[in-house]
N, C-alpha and C positions, 0 to 999 in steps of 0.2 A: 654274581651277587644279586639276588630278590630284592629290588627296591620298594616292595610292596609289602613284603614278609621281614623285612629290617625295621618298618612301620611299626610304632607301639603300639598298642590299643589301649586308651583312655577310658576310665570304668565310669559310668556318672552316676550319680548318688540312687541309691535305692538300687542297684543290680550288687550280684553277690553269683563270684564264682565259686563253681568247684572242680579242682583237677584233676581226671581220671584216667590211667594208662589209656582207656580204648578213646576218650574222648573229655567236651570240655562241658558241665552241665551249666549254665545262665540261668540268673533266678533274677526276674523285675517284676516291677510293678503292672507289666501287660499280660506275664506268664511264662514261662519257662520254655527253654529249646535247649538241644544236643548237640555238639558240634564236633564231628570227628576230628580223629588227630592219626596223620597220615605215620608209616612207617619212619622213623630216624625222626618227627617233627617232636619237639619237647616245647612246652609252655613253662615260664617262669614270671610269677609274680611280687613285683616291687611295690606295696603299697597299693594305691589304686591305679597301677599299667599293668598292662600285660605285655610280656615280650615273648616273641615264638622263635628259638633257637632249632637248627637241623644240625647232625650226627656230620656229614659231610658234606662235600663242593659238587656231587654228580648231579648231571642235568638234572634228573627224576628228582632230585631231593630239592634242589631249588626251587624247580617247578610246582611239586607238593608245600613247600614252603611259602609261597607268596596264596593259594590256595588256599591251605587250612590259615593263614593269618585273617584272608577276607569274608572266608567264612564265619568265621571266630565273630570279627567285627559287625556284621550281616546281625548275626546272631544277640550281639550287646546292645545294636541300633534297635533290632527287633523286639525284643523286650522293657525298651526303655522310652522309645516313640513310636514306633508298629511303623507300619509301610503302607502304600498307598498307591492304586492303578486307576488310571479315570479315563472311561472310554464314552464316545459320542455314537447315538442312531444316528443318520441322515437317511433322507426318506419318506414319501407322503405312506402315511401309515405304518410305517415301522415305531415300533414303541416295546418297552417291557415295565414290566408291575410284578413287587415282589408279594407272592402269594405264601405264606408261613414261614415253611424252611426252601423254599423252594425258589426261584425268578422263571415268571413267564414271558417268553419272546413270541410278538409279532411280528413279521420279518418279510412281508410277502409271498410266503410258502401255503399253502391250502389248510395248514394245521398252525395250533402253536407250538412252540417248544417250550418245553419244561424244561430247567436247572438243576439242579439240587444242590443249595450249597454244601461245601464240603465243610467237614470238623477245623472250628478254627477261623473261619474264614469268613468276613461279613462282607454280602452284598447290598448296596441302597441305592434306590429309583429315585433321581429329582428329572418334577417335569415331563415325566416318562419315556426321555432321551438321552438322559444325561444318568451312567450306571460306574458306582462308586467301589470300588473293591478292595477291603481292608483285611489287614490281618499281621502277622508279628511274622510268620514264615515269610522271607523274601520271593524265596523260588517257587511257595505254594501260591501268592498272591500273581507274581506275572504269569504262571503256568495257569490259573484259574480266568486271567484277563484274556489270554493266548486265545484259552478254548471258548471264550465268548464272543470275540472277534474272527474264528475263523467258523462260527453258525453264518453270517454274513458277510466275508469282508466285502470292502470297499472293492466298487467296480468302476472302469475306467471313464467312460462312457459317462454318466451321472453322476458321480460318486456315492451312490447309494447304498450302504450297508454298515455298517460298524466299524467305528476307527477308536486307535487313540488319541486321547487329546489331544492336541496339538498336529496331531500327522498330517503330514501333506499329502494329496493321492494328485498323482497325474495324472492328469486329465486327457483325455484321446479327442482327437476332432471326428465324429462323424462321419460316413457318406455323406449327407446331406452336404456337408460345407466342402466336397473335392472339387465341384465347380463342373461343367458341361462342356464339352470341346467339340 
């Protein structure tokens, strides 16, 4: 039994579904997403829940069952308060500045790097360390964070390079501090 796909999904005001053999379309107020609907998964609506019923008890279907429900849910959060990835520079001179449709990175490399952001998806510079990355796709928003922390990640030694908030980088001790024998 899917303890995650037994989960109802609770609709909140201004989103509006629609059920469709190949999948489930979301309409809110941030903009509309798709959400597949796996083989044997069936969607049924009570009011304002959703509940995702599967065909049968085999692994695969369980599996797909807890799956298409968090997607489902991804999808309802994502239209109705969007999602949000917030990463840190560390670093004398690392910085970026959003230039148009684009984000500029300085990063200690000889050149800058360009961005582009993608469709959907909004990036914002505070402070020119602190880079904000919004948008209603779940997995478009951490996949967009991914590939801006791995232009720099965090290195052990200083930690200099691009992290997420909050992340911790271990720290390595130096030669300097092995000590002379």
């Amino acid at each position: 039994m899917s303890r995650i796909g037994m989960k109802p999904i609770t609709l909140p005001a201004g989103v509006s579904v629609k059920i469709e053999p190949a999948g489930v379309l979301v309409k809110g107020p941030k903009g509309e997403l798709t959400s597949p609907l796996m083989p044997g998964i069936s969607v049924e609506r009570e009011g304002e829940v959703l509940e995702l019923k599967r065909s049968d008890d085999q692994k695969q279907s369980r599996a797909n069952h807890g799956l298409c429900r968090a997607l489902l849910a991804n999808a309802v959060t994502g239209v109705s308060e969007g999602f949000t990835r917030e990463l840190e520079i560390h670093g004398i001179g690392y910085r970026a500045a959003v230039k148009g449709g684009s984000v500029e990175f300085s990063l200690g490399y000889s050149h800058p790097i360009e961005y582009a952001m993608p469709e959907g998806i909004t990036i914002a510079v505070e402070k020119n360390t602190a880079i904000t990355v919004t948008g209603i796709d779940k997995q478009k928003v951490g996949q967009v964070a991914a590939e801006i922390r791995a232009m720099r990640p965090p290195e052990v030694y200083k930690g200099k390079g691009i992290r997420y908030k909050g992340e911790t980088v271990k720290r390595k001790v130096g030669k300097a501090a092995v000590g002379v024998s």
